[in-house]
N, C-alpha and C positions, 0 to 999 in steps of 0.2 A: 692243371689243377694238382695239389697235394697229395698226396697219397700216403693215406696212414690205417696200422692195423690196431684194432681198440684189443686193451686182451678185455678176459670176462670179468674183473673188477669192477673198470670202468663203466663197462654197461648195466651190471648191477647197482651199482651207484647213480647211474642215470633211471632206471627202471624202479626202483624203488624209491629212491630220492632220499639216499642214505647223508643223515649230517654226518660232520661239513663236508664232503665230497660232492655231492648232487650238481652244486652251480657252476664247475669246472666240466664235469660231465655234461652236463647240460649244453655249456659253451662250444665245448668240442660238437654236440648233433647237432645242433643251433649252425656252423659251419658248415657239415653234411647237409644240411635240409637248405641253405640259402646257394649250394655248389660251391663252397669256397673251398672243402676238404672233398675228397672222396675217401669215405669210411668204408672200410674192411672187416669182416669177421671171420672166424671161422666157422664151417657148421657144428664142431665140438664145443662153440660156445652158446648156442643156440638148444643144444641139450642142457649143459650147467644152467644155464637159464632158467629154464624151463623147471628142472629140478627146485634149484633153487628158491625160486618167486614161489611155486607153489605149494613149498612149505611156508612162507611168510603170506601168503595171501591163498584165493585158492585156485585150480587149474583150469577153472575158466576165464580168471582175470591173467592169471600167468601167459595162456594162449592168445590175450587179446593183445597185450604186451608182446611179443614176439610175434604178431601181425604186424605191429606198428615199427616195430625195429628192424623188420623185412622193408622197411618204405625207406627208410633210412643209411642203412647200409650194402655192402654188397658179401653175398657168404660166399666161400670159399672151400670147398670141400677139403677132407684130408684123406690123402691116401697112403698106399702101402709104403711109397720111398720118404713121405713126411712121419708113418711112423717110424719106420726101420731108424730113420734117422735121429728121431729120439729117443727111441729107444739105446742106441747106441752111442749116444752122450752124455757130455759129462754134465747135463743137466740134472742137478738133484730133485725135481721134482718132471715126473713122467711131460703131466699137460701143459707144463712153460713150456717145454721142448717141444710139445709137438705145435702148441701157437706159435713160437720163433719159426719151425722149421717152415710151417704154412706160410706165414708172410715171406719166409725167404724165396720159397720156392713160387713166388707169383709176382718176384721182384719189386717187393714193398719192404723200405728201407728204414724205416719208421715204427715202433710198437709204442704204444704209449699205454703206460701200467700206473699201478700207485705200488704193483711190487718190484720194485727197480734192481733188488738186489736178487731175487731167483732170477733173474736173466743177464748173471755177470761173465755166461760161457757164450753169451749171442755175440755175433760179426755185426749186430743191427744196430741200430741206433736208438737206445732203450731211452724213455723219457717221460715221467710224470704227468697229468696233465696239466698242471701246474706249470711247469717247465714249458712244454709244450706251446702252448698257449700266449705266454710271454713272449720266444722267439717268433711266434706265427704274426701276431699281432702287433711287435717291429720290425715286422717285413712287407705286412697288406693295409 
């Protein structure tokens, strides 16, 4: 099975069901939920999360949404050498780096973002889910 990490766009775009993005998000957990991917996150995205829903809605639907996205994917704690490590790259934004460094350090090869270009210092294999999606779906 596949192995891919969502960053936090994607899942807010599935969790709120943000136009046009939501039906690509959507497709990507739709894959997670039937085992044809196995989806990753980190738990830094589980906080933006949370933050974030619960300014647009409020924090008991935010909580009930990050109940449902624990069914769905698998979290991924970050630790001291995932910061260190972003910290000390040349990524220009702190939490791309420490998302790349997380999926790299648990040998996930795959990020799939809608911001392709803060992750132009990643070894990974950065991909839209648009992108994504395409190549998955001429291959299965």
């Amino acid at each position: 099975m596949k192995k891919v990490f969502l960053d936090t766009d994607v899942l807010i775009d599935f969790l709120t069901k943000r136009v046009p993005f939501e039906v690509e998000a959507m497709k990507l957990m739709e894959y997670g939920n039937r085992k044809k991917l196995r989806i990753y996150i980190s738990s830094l995205c589980l906080s933006n999360i949370y933050y974030l829903v619960s300014r647009v809605e409020n924090k008991t639907k935010s909580r009930e949404k990050i109940k449902g996205l624990l069914k769905l994917t698998e979290v991924l704690a970050i630790d001291k050498k995932i910061v260190e490590k972003a910290a000390y790259s040349e990524f220009k934004d702190f939490e791309d780096g420490i998302q790349n460094y997380c999926a790299e350090e648990n040998g996930i090869k795959i990020v799939i973002t809608r911001n392709v270009k803060d992750f132009n210092k990643s070894n990974l294999s950065i991909q839209t889910p648009k992108e994504f999606i395409q190549e998955f779906e001429k291959k299965n």
